[in-house]
C-alpha positions as CSV (number, residue, x, y, z in Angstrom):
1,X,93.2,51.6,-26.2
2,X,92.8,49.9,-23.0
3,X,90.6,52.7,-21.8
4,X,88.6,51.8,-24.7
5,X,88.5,48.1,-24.2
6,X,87.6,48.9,-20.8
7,X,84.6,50.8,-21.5
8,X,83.7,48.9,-24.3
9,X,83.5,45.7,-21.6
10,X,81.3,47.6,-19.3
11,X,79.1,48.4,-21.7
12,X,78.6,45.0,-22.7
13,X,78.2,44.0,-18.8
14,X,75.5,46.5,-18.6
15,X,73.9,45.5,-22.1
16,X,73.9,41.9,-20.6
17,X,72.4,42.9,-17.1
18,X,70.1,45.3,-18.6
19,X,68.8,42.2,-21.1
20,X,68.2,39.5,-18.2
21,X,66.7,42.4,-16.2
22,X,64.5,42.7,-19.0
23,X,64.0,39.1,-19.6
24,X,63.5,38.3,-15.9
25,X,60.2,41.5,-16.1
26,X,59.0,40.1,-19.3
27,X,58.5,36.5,-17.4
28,X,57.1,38.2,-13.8
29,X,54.7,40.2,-16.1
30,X,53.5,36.9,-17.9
31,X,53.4,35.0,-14.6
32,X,51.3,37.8,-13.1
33,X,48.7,37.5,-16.1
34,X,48.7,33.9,-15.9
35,X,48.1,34.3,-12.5
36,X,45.3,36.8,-12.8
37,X,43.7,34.3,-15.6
38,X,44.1,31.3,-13.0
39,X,42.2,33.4,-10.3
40,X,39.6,34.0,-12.8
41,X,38.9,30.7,-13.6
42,X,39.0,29.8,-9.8
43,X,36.2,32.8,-9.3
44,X,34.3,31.2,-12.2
45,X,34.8,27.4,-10.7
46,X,33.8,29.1,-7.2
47,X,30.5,30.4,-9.1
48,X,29.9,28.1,-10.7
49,X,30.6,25.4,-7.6
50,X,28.3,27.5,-5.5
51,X,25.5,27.5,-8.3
52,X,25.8,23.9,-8.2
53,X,25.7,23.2,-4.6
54,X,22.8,25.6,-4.0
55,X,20.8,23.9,-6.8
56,X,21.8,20.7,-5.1
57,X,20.5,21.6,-1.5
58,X,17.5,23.0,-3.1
59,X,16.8,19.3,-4.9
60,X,17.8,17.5,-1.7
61,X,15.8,19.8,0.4
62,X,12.6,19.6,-2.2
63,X,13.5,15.3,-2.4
64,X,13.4,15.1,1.4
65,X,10.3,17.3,1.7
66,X,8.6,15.2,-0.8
67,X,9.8,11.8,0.8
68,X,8.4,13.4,4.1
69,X,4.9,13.6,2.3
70,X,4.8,10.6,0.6
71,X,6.1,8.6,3.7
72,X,3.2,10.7,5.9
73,X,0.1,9.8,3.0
74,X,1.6,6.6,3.2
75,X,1.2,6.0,7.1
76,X,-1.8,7.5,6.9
77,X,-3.4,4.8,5.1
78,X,-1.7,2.3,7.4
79,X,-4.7,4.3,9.7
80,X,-8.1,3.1,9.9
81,X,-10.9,6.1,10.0
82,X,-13.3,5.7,13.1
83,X,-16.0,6.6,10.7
84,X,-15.3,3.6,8.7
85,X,-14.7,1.3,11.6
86,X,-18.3,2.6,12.5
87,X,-20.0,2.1,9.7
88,X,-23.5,0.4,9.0
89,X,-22.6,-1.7,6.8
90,X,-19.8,-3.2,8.7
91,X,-22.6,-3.8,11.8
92,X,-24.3,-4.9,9.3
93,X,-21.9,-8.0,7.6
94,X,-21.4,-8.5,11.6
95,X,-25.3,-9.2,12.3
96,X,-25.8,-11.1,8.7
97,X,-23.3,-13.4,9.5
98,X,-24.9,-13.9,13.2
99,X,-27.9,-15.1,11.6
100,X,-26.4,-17.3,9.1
101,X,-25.0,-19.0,12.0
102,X,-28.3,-18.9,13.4
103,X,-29.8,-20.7,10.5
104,X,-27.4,-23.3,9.4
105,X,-27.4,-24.6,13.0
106,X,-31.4,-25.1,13.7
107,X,-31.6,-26.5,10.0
108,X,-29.1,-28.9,10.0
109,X,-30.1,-30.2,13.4
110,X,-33.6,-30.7,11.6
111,X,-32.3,-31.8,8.5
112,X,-30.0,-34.3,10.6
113,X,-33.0,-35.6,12.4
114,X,-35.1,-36.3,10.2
115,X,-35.2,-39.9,9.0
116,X,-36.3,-39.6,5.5
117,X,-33.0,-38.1,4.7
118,X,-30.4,-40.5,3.6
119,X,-26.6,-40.6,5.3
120,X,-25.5,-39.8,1.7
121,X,-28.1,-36.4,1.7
122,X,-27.4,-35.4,4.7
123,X,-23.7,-35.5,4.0
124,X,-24.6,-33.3,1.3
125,X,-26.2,-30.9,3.2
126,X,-23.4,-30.7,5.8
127,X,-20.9,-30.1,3.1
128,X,-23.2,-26.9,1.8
129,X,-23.3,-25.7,4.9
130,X,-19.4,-26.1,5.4
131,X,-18.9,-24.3,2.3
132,X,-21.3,-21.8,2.9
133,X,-19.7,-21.1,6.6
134,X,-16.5,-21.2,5.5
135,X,-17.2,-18.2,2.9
136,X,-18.7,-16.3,6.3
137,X,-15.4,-16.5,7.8
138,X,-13.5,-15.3,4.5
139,X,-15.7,-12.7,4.6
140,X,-15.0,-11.6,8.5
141,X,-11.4,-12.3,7.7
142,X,-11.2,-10.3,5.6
143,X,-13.3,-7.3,7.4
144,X,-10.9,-7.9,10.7
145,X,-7.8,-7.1,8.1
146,X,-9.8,-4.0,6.6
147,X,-10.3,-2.4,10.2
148,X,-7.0,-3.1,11.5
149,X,-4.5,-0.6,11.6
150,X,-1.5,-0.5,10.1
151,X,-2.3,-4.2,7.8
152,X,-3.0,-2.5,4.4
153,X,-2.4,0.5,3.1
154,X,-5.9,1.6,1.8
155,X,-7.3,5.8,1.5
156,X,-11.1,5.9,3.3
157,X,-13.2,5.5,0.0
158,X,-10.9,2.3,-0.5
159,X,-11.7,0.2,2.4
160,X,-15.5,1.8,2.5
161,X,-15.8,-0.1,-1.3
162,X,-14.3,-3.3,0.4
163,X,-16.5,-3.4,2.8
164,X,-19.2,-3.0,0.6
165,X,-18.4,-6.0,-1.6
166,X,-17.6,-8.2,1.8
167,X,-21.5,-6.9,2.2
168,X,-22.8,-7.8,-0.9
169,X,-21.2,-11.3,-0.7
170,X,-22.7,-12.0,2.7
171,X,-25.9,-11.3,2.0
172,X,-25.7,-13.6,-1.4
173,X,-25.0,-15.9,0.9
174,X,-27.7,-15.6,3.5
175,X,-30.0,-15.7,0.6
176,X,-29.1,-18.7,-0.9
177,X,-29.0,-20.4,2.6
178,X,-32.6,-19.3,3.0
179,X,-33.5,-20.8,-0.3
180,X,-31.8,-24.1,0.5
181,X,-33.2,-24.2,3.4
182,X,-36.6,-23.7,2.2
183,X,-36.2,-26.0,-0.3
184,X,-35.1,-28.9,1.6
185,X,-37.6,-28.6,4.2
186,X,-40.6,-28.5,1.3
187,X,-38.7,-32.0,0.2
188,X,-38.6,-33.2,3.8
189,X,-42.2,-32.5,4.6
190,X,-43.3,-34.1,1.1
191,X,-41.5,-36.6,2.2
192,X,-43.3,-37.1,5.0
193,X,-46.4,-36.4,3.7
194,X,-46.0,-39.4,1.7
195,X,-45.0,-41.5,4.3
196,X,-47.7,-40.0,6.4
197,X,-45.2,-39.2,8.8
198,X,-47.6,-36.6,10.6
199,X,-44.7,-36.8,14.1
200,X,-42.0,-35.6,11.8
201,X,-44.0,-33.0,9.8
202,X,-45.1,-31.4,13.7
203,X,-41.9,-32.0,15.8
204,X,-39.4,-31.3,13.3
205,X,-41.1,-28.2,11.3
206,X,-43.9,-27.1,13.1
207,X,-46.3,-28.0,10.6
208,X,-50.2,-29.3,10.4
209,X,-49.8,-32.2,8.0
């Protein structure tokens, strides 16, 4: 009997082992297959890390490429085209202002000198001329700022159509200081004429009464 007790306890030690041996494989194998599914998800985060990354050097890469151009067409029309700085028109404006000048200054020292004008007109006509001069250097103000580098940021064909309307003001201008001009002198010699001011009518406007 206590042979068979004996054997009977040893086989229920090495029941026991045997089932923790078995338990113990059955946990390793599930750890390895968690394992293995933990590795695959770290390949697919890799993948999908790297997909990410390369797609996002590839947008910063295109965004700096583009800032590059956009920052270069942008500087470039900080610059001012010889051929526009050359242009007729702006030699032009230059030489139509010149005589503007020109003719405001030997009017109004007529105009000024010529005693059938009152204080009051003569005020007057100093005041057109102010306004008229003071358009002029709007105008060459504004030209200066056109063909100067790196003040506005303007492509060829814009600052060409600027100076084209600074050109059609100015010679508005000139034109309608011709015709006041003329105007006022006709009024100033019938004035004279009047008067029979003959002096006046020869030393101020060159005329034969």
């Amino acid at each position: 009997m206590k042979k068979i007790f004996l054997v009977s306890i040893l086989v229920l030690i090495a029941f026991e082992q045997n089932m923790a041996q078995s338990y113990y494989v059955e946990r390793l194998i599930l750890d390895i297959e968690k394992l293995a599914q933990l590795k695959g998800i770290l390949s697919d985060m890799y993948s999908g890390y790297a997909t990410l990354s390369q797609g996002y050097d590839e947008v910063r890469n295109l965004s700096e490429a583009n800032f590059n151009l956009h920052s270069n067409y942008l500087n470039g029309l900080l610059q001012v085209n010889p051929a526009v700085q050359n242009s007729p028109t702006v030699s032009a404006i230059i030489q139509n202002e010149g005589e503007m000048v020109t003719a405001w200054q030997s009017a109004y020292q007529r105009f000024s000198a010529d005693p059938h004008f009152s204080t009051a007109e003569i005020s007057y006509i100093n005041t057109v001329y102010v306004n008229l001069m003071s358009g002029c250097q709007d105008n060459l103000n504004n030209l200066t700022t056109i063909l100067t580098a790196g003040d506005l940021r303007m492509s060829d064909a814009e600052r060409l159509r600027a100076i084209g309307e600074i050109y059609s003001d100015a010679r508005e201008k000139l034109e309608f200081l011709k015709v006041f001009n003329s105007t006022t002198t006709i009024l100033a010699v019938q004035r004279a004429k009047e008067l029979n001011d003959v002096g006046t009518i020869r030393n101020l406007y060159g005329m034969n009464p």
